[in-house]
Structure formats: structure tokens, C-alpha cells
C-alpha positions in Angstrom: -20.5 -3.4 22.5 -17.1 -1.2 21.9 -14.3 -2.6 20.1 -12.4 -5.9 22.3 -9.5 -5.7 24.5 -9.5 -9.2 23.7 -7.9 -8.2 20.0 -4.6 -9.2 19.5 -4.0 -5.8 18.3 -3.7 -5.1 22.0 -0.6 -7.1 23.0 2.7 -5.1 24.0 4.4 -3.8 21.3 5.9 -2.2 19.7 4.5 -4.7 17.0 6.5 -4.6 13.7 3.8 -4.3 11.1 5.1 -4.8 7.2 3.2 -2.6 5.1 1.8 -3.8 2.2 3.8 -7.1 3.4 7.3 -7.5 2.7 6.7 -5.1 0.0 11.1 -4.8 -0.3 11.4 -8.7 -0.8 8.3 -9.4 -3.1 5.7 -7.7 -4.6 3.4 -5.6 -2.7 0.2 -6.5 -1.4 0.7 -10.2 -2.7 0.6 -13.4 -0.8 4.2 -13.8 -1.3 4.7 -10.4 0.5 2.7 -11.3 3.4 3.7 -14.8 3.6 7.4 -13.6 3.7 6.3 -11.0 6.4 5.7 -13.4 8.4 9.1 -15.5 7.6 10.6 -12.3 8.6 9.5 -12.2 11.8 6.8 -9.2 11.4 4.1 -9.5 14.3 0.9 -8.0 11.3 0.6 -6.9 8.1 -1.1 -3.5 6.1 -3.1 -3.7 2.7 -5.6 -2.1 0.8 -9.0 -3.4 0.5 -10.9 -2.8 -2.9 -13.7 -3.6 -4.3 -14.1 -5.2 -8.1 -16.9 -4.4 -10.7 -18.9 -7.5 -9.5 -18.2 -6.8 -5.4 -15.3 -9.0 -4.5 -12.6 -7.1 -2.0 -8.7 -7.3 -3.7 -6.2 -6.4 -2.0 -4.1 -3.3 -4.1 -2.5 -0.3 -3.6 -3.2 2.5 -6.2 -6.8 3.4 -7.8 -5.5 2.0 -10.9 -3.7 -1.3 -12.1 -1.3 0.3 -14.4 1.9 0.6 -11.4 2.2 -2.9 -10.0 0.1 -5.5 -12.3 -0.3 -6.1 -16.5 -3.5 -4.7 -16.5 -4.3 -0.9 -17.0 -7.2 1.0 -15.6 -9.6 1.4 -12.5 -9.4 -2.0 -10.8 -13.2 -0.9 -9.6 -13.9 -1.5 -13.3 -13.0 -5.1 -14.0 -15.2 -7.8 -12.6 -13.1 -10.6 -10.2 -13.0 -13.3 -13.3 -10.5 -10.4 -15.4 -8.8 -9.5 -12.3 -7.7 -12.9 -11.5 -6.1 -12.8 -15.0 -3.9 -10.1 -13.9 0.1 -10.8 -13.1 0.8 -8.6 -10.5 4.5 -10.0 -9.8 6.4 -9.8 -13.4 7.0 -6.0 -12.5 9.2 -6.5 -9.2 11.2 -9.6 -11.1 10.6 -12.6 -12.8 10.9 -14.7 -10.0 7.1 -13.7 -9.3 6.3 -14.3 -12.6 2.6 -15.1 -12.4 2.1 -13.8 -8.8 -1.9 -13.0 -9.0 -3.8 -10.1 -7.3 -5.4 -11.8 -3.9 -8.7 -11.3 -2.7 -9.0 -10.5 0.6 -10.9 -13.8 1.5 -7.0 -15.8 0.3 -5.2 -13.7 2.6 -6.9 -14.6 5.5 -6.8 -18.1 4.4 -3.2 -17.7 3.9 -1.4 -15.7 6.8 -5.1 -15.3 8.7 -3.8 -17.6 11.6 0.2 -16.3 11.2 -0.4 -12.7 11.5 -2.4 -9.9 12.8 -3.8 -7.9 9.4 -4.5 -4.0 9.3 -7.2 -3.7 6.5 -7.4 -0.2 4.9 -10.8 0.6 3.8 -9.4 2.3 0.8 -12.8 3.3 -0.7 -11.6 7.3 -1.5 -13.4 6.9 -4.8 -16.6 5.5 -3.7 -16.9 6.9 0.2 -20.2 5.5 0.6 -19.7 2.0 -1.5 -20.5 -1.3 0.3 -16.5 -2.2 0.3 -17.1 -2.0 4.7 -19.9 -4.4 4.4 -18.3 -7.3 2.6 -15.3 -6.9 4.7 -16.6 -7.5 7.4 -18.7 -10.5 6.0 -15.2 -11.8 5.1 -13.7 -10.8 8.4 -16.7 -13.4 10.4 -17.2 -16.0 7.9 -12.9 -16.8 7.7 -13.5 -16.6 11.6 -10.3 -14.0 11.9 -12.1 -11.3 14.3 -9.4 -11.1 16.6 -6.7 -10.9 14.3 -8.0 -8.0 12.0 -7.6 -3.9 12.9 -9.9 -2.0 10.4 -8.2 1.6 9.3 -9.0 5.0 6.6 -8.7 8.1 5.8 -12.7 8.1 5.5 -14.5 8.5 8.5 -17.6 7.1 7.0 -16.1 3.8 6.3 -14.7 3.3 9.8 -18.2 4.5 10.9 -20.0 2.0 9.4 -17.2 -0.6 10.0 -17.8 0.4 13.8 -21.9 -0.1 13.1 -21.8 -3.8 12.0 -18.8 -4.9 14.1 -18.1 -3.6 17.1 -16.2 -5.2 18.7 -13.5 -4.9 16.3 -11.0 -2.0 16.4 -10.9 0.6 14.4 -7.6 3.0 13.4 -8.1 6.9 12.1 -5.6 7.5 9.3 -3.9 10.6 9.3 -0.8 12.5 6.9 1.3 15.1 7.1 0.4 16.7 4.2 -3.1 17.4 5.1 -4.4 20.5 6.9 -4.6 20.5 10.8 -8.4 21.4 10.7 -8.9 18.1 8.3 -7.1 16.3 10.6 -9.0 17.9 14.2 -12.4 17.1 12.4 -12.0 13.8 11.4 -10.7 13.0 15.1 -13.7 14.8 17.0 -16.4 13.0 13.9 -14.7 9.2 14.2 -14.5 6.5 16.6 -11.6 4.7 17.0 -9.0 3.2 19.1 -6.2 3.9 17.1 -4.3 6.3 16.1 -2.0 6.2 12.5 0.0 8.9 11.7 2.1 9.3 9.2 5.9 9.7 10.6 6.0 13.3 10.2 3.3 13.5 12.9 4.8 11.2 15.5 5.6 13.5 18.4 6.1 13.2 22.0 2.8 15.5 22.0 0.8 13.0 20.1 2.1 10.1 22.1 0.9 11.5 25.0 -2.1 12.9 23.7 -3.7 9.5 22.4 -2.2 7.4 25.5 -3.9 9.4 27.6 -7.2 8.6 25.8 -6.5 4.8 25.9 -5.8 4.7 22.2 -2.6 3.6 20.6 -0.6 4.6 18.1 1.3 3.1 15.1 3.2 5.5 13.1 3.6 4.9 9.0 5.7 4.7 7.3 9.4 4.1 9.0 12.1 2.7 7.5 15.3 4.1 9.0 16.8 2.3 12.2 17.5 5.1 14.1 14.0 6.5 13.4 12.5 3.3 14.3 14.3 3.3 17.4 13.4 6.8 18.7 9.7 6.2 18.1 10.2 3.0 20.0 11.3 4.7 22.7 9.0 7.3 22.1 6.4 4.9 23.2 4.7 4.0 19.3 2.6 0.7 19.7 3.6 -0.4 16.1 6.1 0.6 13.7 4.5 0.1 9.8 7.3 -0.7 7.6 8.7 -1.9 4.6 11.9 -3.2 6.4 9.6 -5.6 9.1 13.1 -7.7 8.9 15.4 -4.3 10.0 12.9 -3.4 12.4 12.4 -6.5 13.9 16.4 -6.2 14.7 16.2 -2.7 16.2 13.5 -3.8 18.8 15.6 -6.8 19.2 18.7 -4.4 20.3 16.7 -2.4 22.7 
């Protein structure tokens, strides 16, 4: 079985995808992001899957808590019971005083049914860890198949993402910053569907390229109207964001 056509991933876009959520609005990678993502109008959401001491996926940016939460240190070191202690809105403003760290499992409970969701398998630590396994546990038991897009840096996780669920689409991250010969072995040693490059790597080329292989492409991470509008035109399939509200009003203008 190869990944599903039947994916809402596949709809006509360009889809407005708010990365990390509405991560201008509220705090990143938060329910409150995501839920006012989807208030905004954004078609999906981005955020970073991680796993906890004790093997429950969070949902957090950075290898460490120190940035966005009241904790400090490797989340991979705290077990789910301390993590759940953690305030990870008091930093943006105290409006989201109190705002907790979500596991994975909430946010598909929350906005599973209101949005499509790009997971990152963000396990650049631990390349081998289980993190792709319980995701995709979560992804079948919450019953959210067709809304989900798997996507990394790490061609092992999106390989063994591909192994246990096929039928679910896969995305091969790539950045600007890394060396062409990185970026031309990952493609030839991963399976995907999609194609993510960061926005100093949309070209016409590159749109043409993938199309032409039946993959799509959504381009990270664009903020700027008149940039969103040229890859628009450009033919990008999604637009990652942290403006899903500006971008949604750019599509909306042609």
C-alpha cells in the first residue's frame, strides 16, 4: 500500500498552513495557537513531535524547555507527570498564563476534526528512538489518518513512519543552509510525497521538478504578502506561515 490520495493533504491548494499554529497570536505549539489557527481561517497546522523520559509525544519546538515554557533543560529528560507542570504561555503574555505543553494525543482531540496537522518527527537527538512508533499509534487510535501529513529532516524517521503506515503521506524536509549533496541524498534514500523546502529553495526549477514526480510542495517558512503571492503563483501547494490570517487574505485576492 503507498501513501492515500484519499488524504486531505491532497485537496487544491494552495492550503494556508500556520506553523507551529498561530504562533503570532498565542504561544507556539499550544492549543491556543492551533485552536486560533483554525479561527483564522488556516486550512492545517505544523508542530514538533517529542518524546518525554517516560515515552509520551509533546508537542515543542526547541531540544530544550528553557525558550518558550518555565522549565529548563532537555524536554527528553522529564517524564510526562513534570512536563505537564510546565507553563508554556506566561512567556508570550499573561493572558496565557498557565497555557500547558500538549501532548500530541490533546491536539488531535482538540483541532483533530478542524484541521489538517503536519507532524514533524523531530527526533534529531535520538534518530533511531521509538518517537515514529507511538505517533503513529496516536495517529490510528484518535482515528485522524486522513488528516495527518508525517514530515523530518531524518530520513530514518519518515522510513519507518512509511513502514507501519503506509498509507499515510510522508514530506522530506529540506533548508537552505544545508549542502546540496545532503539535500540530493536524502531525496534519492527517502520516500515521500512531499516536498518542504525552506523559502530560499522555492524555485520555478523545484516546482517543476517535484510536479513532475507527482509530489507537492509546501514551502516554509513565508510571511511576507508579496512572497506568498509569487509562490502562489509559482504553483506551491501550501504556504507554512506564521501569518495563516495575512495569507489567507492574499489567496483570497488572487
Amino acid at each position: 500500500m503507498t501513501a492515500s490520495t484519499g488524504s486531505g493533504w491532497y485537496r487544491p491548494g494552495p492550503l494556508v498552513i500556520a506553523h507551529r499554529g498561530a504562533c503570532r497570536q498565542a504561544p507556539e505549539n499550544t492549543l491556543a495557537a492551533f485552536r486560533c489557527a483554525a479561527d483564522l481561517g488556516a486550512d492545517a497546522i505544523e508542530l514538533d513531535a517529542k518524546l518525554s523520559a517516560d515515552g509520551v509525544v509533546f508537542v515543542h519546538h526547541d531540544l530544550t524547555l528553557d525558550r518558550t515554557t518555565s522549565g529548563s533543560g532537555r524536554l527528553s529528560r522529564l517524564t510526562s507527570a513534570e512536563l505537564a507542570k510546565l507553563d508554556a504561555g506566561s512567556r508570550f503574555g499573561a493572558a496565557f498564563a498557565g497555557e500547558p505543553i500538549p501532548t500530541l494525543a490533546e491536539v488531535f482531540e482538540t483541532v483533530g476534526r478542524r484541521l489538517l496537522i503536519n507532524v514533524e518527527l523531530t527526533n534529531y537527538e535520538h534518530v533511531r528512538d521509538r518517537l515514529p512508533d507511538v505517533v503513529v499509534a496516536l495517529v490510528h487510535e484518535k482515528g485522524v489518518g486522513s488528516q495527518v501529513l508525517f514530515s523530518s529532516f531524518n530520513p530514518l524517521a519518515l522510513r519507518r513512519a512509511r513502514n507501519l503506515s503506509p498509507e499515510i503521506p510522508c514530506a522530506l524536509l529540506v533548508e537552505a543552509s544545508g549542502s546540496g549533496f545532503r539535500r540530493g541524498l536524502f531525496r534519492a534514500v527517502t520516500h515521500f510525497e512531499f516536498y518542504h523546502p525552506q523559502d530560499g529553495l522555492a524555485t520555478a526549477g523545484v516546482f517543476d521538478r517535484e510536479h513532475r514526480r507527482g509530489r507537492r510542495v509546501n514551502v516554509w517558512t513565508v510571511n511576507d504578502p508579496a512572497r506568498l503571492k509569487a509562490l502562489a503563483r509559482l504553483g506551491a501547494d501550501g504556504l507554512i506561515t506564521d501569518v495563516p490570517d495575512i495569507a489567507r487574505q492574499v489567496l483570497a485576492r488572487g
